[in-house]
N, C-alpha and C positions, 0 to 999 in steps of 0.2 A: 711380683704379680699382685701385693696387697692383698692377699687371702693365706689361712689354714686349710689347706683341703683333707676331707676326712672322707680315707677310702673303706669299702667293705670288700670281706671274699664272697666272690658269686660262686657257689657251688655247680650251679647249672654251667655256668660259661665257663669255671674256671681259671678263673682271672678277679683283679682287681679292679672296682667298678665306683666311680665316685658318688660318694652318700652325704657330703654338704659340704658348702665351703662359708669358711668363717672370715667376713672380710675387714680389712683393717687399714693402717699406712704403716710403710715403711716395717711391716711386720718381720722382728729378728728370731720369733721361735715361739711354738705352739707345743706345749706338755702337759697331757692328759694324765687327770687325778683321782682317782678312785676314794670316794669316800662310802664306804658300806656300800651300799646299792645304788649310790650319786656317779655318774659321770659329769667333770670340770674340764674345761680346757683351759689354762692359763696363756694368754695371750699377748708377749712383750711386744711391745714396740719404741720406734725410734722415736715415733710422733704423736703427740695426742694423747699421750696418757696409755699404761698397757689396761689390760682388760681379764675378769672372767667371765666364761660362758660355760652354763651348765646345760644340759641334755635333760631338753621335755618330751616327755612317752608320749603324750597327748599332740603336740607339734612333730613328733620324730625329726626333730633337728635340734642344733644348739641355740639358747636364747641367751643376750645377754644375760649376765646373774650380778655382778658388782666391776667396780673401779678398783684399782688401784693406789692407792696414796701417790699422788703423781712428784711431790715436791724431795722424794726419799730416793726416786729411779728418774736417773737422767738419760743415761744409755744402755740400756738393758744388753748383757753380752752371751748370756747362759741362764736355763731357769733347772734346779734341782729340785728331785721332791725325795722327802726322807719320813721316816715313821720313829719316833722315840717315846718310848713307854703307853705304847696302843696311843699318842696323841700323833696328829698329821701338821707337817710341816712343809714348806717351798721356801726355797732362798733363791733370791735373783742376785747374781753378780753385776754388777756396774761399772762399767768400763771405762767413763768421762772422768776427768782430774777430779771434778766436784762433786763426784757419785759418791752415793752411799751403800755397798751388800749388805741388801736387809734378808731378813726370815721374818718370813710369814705364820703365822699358826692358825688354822682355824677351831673354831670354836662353837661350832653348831648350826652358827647361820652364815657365816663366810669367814673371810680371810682376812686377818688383821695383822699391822705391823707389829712383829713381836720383837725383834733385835736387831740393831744396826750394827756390822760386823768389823767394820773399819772404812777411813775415807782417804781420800787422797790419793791412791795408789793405782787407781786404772786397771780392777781386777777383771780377766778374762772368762775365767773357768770356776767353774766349785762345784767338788765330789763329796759325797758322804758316802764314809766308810767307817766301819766294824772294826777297831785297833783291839784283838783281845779282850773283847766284850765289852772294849768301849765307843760311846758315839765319837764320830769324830768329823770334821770338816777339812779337805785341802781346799785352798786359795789360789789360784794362781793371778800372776800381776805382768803387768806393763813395765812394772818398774822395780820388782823386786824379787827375789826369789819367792818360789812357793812357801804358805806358812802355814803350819798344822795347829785348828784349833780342837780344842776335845770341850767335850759337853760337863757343866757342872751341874751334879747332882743335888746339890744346895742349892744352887742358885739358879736352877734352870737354866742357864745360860752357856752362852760358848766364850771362851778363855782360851790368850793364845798358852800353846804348848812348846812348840816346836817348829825348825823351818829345815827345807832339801837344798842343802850347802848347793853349790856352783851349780844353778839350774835357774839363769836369766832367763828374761823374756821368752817364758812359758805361758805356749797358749787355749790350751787345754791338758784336764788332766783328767783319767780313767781308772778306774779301781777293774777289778776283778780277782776270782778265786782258783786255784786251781788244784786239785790234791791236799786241801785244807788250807795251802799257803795261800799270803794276802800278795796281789800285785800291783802296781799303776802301772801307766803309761804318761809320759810326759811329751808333750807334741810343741817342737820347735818348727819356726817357719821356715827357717833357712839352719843349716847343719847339720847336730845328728839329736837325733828324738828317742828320747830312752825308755827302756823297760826294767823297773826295781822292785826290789822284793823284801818284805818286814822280814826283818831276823829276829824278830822277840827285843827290838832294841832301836832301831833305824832300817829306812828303808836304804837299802845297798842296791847300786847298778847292777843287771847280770846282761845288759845286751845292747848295743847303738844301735841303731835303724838310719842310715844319713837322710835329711828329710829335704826334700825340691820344692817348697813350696806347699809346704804343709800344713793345714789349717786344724785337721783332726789325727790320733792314732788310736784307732776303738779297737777295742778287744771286743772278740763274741765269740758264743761255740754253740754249736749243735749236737748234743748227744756230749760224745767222749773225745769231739775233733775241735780243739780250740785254735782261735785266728786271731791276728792281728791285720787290719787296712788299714793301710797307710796313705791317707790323702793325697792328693800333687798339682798345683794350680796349673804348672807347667809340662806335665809329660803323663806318664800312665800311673797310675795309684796302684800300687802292689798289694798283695796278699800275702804276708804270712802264716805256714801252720807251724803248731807247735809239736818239737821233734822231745818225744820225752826217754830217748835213750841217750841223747846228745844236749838236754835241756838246753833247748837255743829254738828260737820261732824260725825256722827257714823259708826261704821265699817260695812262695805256694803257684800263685798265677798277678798278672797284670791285668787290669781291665781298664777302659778308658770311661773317663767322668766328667766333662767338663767344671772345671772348678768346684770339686767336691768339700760340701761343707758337713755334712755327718752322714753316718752308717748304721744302719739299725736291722738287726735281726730279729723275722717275724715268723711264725707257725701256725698252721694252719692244722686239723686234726692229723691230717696224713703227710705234708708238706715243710719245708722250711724254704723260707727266703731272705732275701738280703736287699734291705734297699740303700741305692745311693743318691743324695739329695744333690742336687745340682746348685752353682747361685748362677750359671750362664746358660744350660740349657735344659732337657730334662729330664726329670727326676728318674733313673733306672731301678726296675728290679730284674734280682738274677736270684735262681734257682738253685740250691742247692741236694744233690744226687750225690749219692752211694752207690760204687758200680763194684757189683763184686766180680771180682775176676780170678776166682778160685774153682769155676767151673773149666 
């Protein structure tokens, strides 16, 4: 539809009510940046160059704020934002043969290219994660397994480390935490899409998910109830909760998405929701309720 649309919660209505749309071509992902008291929205696109737009009080909408170095992002496939040592960071993944995943840093008045992280490999995804108090970067690629960079404290820079043996054409990847331990999720489009866990050493398998046409596997939680959705271009996207007497995600509920490309869980003072982003039709949210049934 060539727009970011930026929704608010109406207290009055009770619902989600549109507060600006940010428009574009061929727009692949809009990820809102907090800097101090600045709202940014990063704006990739397929076409034309991506974009930022920052949030004017005076206008209450977003106004362009800068360009992107257009000659570094050819196909923009993922945008991450990460924080290392109170400085702000975004790394775009680039998905074209000839791309380049760069990181961004800003620097007080925008966002500059600060490292180019490798070329030639058609990367899909990139998470930053917390490895034992270290930064760290996964990759994922078109063309190769996932490969772990960690952050050099001399050099400011990211350095590869390490890469997750037999784990092809990976096409996102998910961190989260759970009872201190570190997790991913690795999202296959066809077969089965895993879930691993840091042992103080490597991240080790503990669960398959067979995936239908899978584009995302996000982990989120509400409270003390953690999930996994599992995307499906082809059939219902399921829900995982996680069983922690049995540590295994068990299948929770099915919902239908047309062509679901990501999941985000949102809160509200009293509320939690889940929404599911559509690329064929539209974008759903659903509610998430606690029913207690101990009366």
């Amino acid at each position: 539809m060539e727009n970011c649309m930026v929704l608010e919660w109406d207290h009055i209505e009770m619902n989600f009510r549109s507060y600006d749309n940010i428009t574009g071509q061929s727009i692949v992902g809009c990820k809102a940046i907090l800097v101090g008291d600045q709202v940014f929205v990063v704006v990739a696109q397929l076409f034309g160059g991506s974009h930022i737009y920052k949030f004017d009080e005076s206008w209450t909408k977003f106004v362009k704020f800068q360009d992107i170095e257009v000659s570094r992002i050819s196909k923009p496939n993922d945008i991450e934002l990460f924080e290392i040592d109170s400085e702000m960071f975004f790394v775009i993944a680039d998905s074209s043969k000839a791309g380049l995943s760069t990181v961004y840093k800003w620097n007080n008045k925008g966002f500059y290219s600060y490292q180019s992280l490798h070329e030639w490999f058609r990367d899909t995804d990139a998470e930053f994660l917390d490895i034992d108090g270290k930064s760290h970067l996964i990759l994922s690629s078109r063309s190769q397994v996932p490969i772990i960079l960690q952050w050099n404290k001399a050099s400011k820079k990211f350095v590869p480390h390490s890469e997750i043996p037999n784990m092809e054409d990976v096409l996102a990847v998910k961190s989260f935490r759970m009872q201190d331990d570190l997790y991913i999720t690795l999202t296959r489009f066809i077969g089965d899409s895993r879930v691993m866990k840091w042992n103080s050493k490597q991240f080790v398998e503990i669960q398959a998910l067979p995936s239908r046409g899978a584009m995302t596997l996000q982990p989120f939680s509400f409270k003390n109830n953690y999930y996994l959705a599992l995307g499906s271009d082809y059939t219902f996207s399921q829900i995982y909760q996680w069983d922690g007497e049995k540590k295994i995600f068990r299948l929770f509920k099915e919902i239908y998405v047309q062509a679901p490309r990501s999941f985000t869980a949102v809160s509200t003072d009293r509320r939690d929701f889940f929404f599911a982003s559509s690329f064929k039709g539209n974008t759903q949210i659903f509610e998430h309720i606690t029913i207690d049934l101990s009366l």
